[in-house]
C-alpha positions in Angstrom: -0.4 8.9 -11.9 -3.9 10.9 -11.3 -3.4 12.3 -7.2 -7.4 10.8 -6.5 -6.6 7.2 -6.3 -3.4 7.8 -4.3 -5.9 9.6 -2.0 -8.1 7.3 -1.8 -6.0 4.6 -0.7 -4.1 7.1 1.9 -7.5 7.0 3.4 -8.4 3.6 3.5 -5.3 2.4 5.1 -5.4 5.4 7.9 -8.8 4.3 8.2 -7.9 0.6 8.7 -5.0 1.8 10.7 -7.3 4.2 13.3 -9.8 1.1 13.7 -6.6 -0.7 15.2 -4.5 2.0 17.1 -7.2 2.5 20.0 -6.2 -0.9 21.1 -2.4 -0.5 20.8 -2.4 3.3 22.3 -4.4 2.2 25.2 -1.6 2.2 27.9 1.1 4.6 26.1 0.6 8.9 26.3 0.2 8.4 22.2 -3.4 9.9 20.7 -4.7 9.0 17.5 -4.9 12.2 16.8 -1.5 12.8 16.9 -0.9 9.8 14.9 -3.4 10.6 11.9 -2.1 14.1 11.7 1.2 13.2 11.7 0.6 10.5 8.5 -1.5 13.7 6.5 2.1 15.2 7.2 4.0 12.3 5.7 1.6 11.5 2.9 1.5 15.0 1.3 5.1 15.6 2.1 5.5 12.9 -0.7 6.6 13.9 -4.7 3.2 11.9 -5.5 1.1 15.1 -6.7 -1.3 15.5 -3.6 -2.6 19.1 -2.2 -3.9 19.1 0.8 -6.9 22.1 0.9 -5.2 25.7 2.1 -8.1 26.5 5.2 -7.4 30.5 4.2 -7.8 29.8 0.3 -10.9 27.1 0.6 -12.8 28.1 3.7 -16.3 27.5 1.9 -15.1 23.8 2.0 -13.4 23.7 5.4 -16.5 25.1 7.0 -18.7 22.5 5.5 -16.4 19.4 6.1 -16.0 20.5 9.7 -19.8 21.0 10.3 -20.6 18.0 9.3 -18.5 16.2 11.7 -19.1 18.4 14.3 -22.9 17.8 14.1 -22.4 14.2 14.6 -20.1 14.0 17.5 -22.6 16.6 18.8 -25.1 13.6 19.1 -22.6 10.9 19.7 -21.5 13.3 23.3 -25.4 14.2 24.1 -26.1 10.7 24.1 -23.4 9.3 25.7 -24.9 11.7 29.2 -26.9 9.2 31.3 -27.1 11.7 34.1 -30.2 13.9 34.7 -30.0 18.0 33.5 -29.5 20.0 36.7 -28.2 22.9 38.4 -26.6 20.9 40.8 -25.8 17.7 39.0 -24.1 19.4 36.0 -22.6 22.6 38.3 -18.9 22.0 37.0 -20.6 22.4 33.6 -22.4 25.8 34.1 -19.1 26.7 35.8 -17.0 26.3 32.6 -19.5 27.6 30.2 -20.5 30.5 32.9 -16.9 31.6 34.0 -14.5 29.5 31.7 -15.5 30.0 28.3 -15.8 34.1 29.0 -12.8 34.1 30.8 -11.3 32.7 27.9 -12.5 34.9 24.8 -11.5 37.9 26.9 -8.0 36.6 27.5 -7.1 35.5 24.3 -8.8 38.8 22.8 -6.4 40.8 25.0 -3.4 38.5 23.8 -3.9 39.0 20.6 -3.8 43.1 20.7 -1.1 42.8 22.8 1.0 40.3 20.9 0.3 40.1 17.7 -1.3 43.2 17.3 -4.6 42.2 15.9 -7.5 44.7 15.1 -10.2 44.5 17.9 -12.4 42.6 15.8 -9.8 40.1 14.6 -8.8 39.6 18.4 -12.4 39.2 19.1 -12.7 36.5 16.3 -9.6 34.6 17.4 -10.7 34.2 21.3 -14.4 33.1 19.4 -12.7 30.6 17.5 -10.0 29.3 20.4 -12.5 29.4 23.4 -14.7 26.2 22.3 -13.0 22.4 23.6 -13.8 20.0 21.2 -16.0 17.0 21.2 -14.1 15.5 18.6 -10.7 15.2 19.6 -11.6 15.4 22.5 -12.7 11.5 22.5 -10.0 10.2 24.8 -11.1 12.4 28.0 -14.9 12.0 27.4 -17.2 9.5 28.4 -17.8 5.6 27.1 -20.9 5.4 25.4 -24.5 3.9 26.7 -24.1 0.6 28.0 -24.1 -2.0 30.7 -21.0 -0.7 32.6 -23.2 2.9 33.7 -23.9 3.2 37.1 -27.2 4.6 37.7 -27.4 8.2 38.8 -30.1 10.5 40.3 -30.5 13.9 40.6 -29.4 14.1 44.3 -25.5 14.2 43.7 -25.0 12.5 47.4 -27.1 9.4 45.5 -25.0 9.9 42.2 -23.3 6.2 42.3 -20.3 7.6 39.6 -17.6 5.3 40.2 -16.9 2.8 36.9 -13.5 3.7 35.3 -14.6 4.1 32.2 -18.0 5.6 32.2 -18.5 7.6 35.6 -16.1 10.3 36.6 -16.2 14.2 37.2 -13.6 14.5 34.8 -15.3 12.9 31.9 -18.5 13.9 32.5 -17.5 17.6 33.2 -15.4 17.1 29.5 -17.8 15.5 27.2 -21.2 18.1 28.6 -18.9 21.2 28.1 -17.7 20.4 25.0 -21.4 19.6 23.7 -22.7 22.9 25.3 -20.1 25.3 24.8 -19.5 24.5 20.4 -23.0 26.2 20.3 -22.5 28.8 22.4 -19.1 30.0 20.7 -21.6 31.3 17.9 -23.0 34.9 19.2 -19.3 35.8 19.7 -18.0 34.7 16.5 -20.7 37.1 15.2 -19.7 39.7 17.6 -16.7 39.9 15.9 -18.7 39.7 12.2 -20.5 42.6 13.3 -17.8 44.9 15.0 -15.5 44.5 11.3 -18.2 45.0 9.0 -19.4 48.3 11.2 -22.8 50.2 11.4 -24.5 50.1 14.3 -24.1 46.2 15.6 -24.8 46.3 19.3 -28.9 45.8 19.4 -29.1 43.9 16.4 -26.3 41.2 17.7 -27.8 41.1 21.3 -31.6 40.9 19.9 -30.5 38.4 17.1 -27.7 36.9 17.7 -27.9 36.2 21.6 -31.6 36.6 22.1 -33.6 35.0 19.2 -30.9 32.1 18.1 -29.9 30.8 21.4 -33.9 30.9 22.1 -34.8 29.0 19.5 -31.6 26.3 19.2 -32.9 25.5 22.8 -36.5 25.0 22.2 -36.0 23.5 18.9 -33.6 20.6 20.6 -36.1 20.0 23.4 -39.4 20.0 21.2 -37.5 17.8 18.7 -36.0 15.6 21.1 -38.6 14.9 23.0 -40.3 14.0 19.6 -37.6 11.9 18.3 -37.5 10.1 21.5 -41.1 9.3 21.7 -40.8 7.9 17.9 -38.1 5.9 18.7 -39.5 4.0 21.9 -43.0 4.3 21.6 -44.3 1.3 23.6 -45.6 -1.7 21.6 -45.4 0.1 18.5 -44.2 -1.7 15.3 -43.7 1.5 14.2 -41.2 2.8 16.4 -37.7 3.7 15.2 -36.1 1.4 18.2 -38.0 -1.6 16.8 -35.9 -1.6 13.5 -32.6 -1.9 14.9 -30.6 0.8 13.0 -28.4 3.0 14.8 -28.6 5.7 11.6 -31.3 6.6 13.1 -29.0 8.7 14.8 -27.8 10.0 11.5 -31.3 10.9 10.7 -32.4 12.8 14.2 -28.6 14.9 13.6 -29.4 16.2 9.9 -33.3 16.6 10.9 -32.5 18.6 13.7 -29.9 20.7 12.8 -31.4 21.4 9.2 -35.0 22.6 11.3 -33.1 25.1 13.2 -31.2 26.5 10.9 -34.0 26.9 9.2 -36.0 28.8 12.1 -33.5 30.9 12.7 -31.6 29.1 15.4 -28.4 27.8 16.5 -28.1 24.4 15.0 -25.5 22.8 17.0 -26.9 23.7 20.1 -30.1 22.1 19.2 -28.4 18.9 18.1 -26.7 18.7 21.6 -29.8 19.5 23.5 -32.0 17.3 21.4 -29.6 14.1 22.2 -29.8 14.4 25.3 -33.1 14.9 25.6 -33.3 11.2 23.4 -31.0 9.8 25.9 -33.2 10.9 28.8 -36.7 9.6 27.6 -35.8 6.6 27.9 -32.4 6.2 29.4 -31.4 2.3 29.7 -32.7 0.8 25.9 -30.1 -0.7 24.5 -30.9 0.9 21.1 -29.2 4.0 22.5 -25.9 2.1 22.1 -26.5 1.3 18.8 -27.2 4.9 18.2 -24.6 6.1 20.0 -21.7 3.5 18.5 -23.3 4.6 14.9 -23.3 8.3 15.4 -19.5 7.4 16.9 -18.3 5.4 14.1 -19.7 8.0 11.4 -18.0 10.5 13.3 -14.6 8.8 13.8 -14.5 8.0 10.0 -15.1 11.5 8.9 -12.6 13.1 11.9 -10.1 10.9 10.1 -10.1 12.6 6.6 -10.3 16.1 8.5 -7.2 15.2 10.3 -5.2 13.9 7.3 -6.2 16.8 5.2 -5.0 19.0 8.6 -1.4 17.6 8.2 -1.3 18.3 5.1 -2.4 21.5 5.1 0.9 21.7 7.3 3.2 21.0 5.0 1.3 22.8 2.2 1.6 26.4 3.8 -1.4 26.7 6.6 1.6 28.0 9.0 3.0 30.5 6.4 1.5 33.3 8.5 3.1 32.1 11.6 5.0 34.2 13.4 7.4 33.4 16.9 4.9 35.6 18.8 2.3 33.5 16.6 3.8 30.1 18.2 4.0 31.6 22.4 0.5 33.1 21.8 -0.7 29.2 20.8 1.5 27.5 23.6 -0.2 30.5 26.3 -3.2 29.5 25.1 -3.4 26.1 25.5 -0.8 25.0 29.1 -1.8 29.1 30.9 -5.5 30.5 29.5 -7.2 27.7 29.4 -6.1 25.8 33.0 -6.2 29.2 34.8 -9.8 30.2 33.7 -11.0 26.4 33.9 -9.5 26.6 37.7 -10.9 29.8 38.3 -14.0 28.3 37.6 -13.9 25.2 39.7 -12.9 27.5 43.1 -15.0 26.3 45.9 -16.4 23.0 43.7 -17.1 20.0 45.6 -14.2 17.8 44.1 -10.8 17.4 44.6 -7.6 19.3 43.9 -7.1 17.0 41.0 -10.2 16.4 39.9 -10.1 20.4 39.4 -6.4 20.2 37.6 -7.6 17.7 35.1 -11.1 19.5 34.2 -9.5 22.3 33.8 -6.3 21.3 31.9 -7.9 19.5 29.4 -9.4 21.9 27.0 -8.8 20.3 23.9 -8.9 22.3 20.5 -9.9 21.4 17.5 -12.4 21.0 14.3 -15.1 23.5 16.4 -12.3 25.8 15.9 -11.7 25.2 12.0 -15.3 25.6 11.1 -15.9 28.9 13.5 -12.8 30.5 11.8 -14.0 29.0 8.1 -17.8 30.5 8.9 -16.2 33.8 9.8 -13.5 34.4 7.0 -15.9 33.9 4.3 -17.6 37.3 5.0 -14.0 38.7 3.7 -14.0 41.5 6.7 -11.1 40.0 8.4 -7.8 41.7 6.6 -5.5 39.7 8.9 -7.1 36.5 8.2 -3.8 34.5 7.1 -2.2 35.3 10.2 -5.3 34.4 12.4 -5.3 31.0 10.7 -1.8 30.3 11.3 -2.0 30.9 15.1 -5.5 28.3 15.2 -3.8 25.7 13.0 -1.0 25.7 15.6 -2.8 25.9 18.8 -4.7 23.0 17.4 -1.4 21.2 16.7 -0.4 22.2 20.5 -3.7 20.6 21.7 -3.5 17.4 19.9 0.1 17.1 21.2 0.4 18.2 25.5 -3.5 17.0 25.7 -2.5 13.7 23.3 0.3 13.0 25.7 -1.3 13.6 29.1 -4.7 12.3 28.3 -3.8 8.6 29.2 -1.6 8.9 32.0 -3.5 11.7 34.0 -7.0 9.9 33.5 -5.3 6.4 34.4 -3.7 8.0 37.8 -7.3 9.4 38.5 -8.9 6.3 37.7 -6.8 3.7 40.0 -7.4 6.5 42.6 -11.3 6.3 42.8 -10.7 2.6 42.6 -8.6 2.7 45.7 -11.1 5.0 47.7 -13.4 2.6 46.3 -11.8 -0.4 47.7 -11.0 0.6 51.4 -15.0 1.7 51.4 -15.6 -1.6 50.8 
């Protein structure tokens, strides 16, 4: 029997399986995640003829696949951010991108001389790739989409009424803006470590191009097209206004527009898409098509995260940890329960919230499809000699993530939540 229709049916019954297990995982420390990658495992473990894609042999593919999704959940987590842009209403988020996210690529960079002995360039390219959290799998920590359960919130944070279980807290907030933010600013040092292996004299033209000019013009191009899209979408009394027809792929449209325009400007594309949605969100913050633009962008995004992850166990079993070594496996575990909670709690020293507040935000720094596409982008320029290896060790830490983060997400968050709800009770 031809491999395609065996495929296609894998799919459609995951699919019809992740529309149910959301419900049934609620309550136990089980992600789906963990569940999807572990049927990809199964499936192509089978004597039925499927190949799952080999990320070091079809990067090209990989990269695309991954973009894609990671556009869309880009919108999905800009619009799901009621609260107003601030220096002091998003501080937890300039601390992570500011002190966590550099903490981070240094780290790992240093691990990966010391350890596994990678070239400087391939160290560089591994702490790129491992330094971004994920606002794909990262769906369990975030927040709920737009919708009657938001509190509203100003930007004086002693106003900020952030106390619903499922929409308001630090945690999620801090989470779902970080992991919008910090997927377009992993790009200037994935290129960093483009320019150091291909050689020449990299420093000016990186800093001028690659910092400089791109991050420039992925900001202005998200707030200029934002602002835009927003005013077409709620224009008042206007037959013509996208709200007015009642599709949410609209939001589908506003992704692919935006992110297509700043590429083409020379820009950082996901970093506009980010920026743009929640500039859309913000002009006009309480419509109730943003739901339906949110739930769209959501859906797209879960169904597409759901072939990635079955192709991911897959590529499992089919050799995508034939490079990994035991040093390979301690430098993924390091990564993911000691880099990432250290420099996430170096970050939050002397923040407003509580000790566990702080533990949580910085704990959870999921991993995931921001790092396949970074590492796919990066290999394809061929300067990376060690490439194999360097795949092996992401693939894992990955598989690390989904797992500790898979099976603490529900518990930790639930603790935290009846928490606020008691402080919230003996105010009242």
């Amino acid at each position: 029997m031809e491999p395609y229709p065996i495929l296609l049916a894998v799919l459609g019954l995951t699919v019809l399986v992740a529309a149910v297990l959301p419900n049934l995982l609620e309550r136990l420390p089980v992600s789906l995640p963990m569940v999807v990658v572990a049927i990809g495992m199964v499936v192509f473990a089978l004597p039925v003829g499927l190949e799952a894609p080999r990320p070091g042999l079809e990067a090209r593919s990989a990269e695309r696949l991954t973009e894609f999704v990671v556009i869309v959940s880009l919108m999905g987590a800009g619009l799901k951010l009621r609260r107003p842009v601030g220096w002091r209403s998003w501080n937890t988020t300039w601390r992570l991108l500011g002190i966590t996210m550099p903490l981070t690529v240094v780290a790992v960079t240093v691990l990966g001389q010391a350890a596994l002995g990678l070239p400087l360039a391939t160290a560089i390219l591994l702490g790129a790739v491992l330094a971004p959290t994920d606002p794909v799998l990262a769906s369990d920590v975030q927040l709920a989409g737009p919708g009657p359960h938001e509190h509203r919130e100003t930007d004086d944070l002693d106003a900020v009424e952030d106390i619903d279980e499922h929409a308001g807290d630090e945690v999620r907030f801090a989470l779902t803006s970080e992991a919008g933010l910090n997927d377009g600013l992993a790009f200037p040092v994935t290129n960093l470590a483009i320019a150091i292996a291909a050689g020449g004299s990299w420093f000016v033209p990186w800093l001028l191009d690659d910092v400089l000019l791109k991050l420039s013009v992925g900001v202005v191009v998200g707030l200029v097209l934002g602002r835009l899209i927003g005013a077409a979408a709620f224009a008042p009394r206007s037959r013509f206004a996208l709200a007015s027809t009642g599709h949410g792929f609209v939001a589908l449209g506003a992704t692919l527009a935006v992110y297509g325009i700043t590429e083409m400007v020379h820009g950082y594309g996901f970093l506009a898409v980010f920026i743009a949605a929640v500039v859309i969100r913000r002009s006009e913050v309480d419509h109730e098509y943003q739901t339906l633009m949110h739930d769209f962008a959501e859906t797209l995004e879960r169904l597409a995260s759901v072939l990635f992850l079955l192709l991911l166990g897959g590529a499992v079993v089919d050799g995508a940890l034939r490079g990994l070594t035991t040093v390979g496996v301690v430098v993924a575990i390091v990564i993911v329960v000691l880099i990432r909670p250290l420099t996430g709690w170096v970050a939050l020293l002397g923040d407003r919230h509580d000790h566990s507040t702080r533990a949580a935000i910085a704990f959870f720094g999921i991993r995931g499809m921001g790092t396949i596409y970074y590492l796919a982008h990066a290999v394809t320029e061929d300067y990376f000699p060690r490439a194999t290896e360097v795949w092996a060790v992401a693939v894992f830490t990955i598989l690390v993530s989904v797992v500790v983060h898979g099976i603490t997400a529900t518990p930790v968050l639930a603790r935290l939540d009846s928490r606020r709800r008691e402080r919230v009770e003996s105010v009242v």
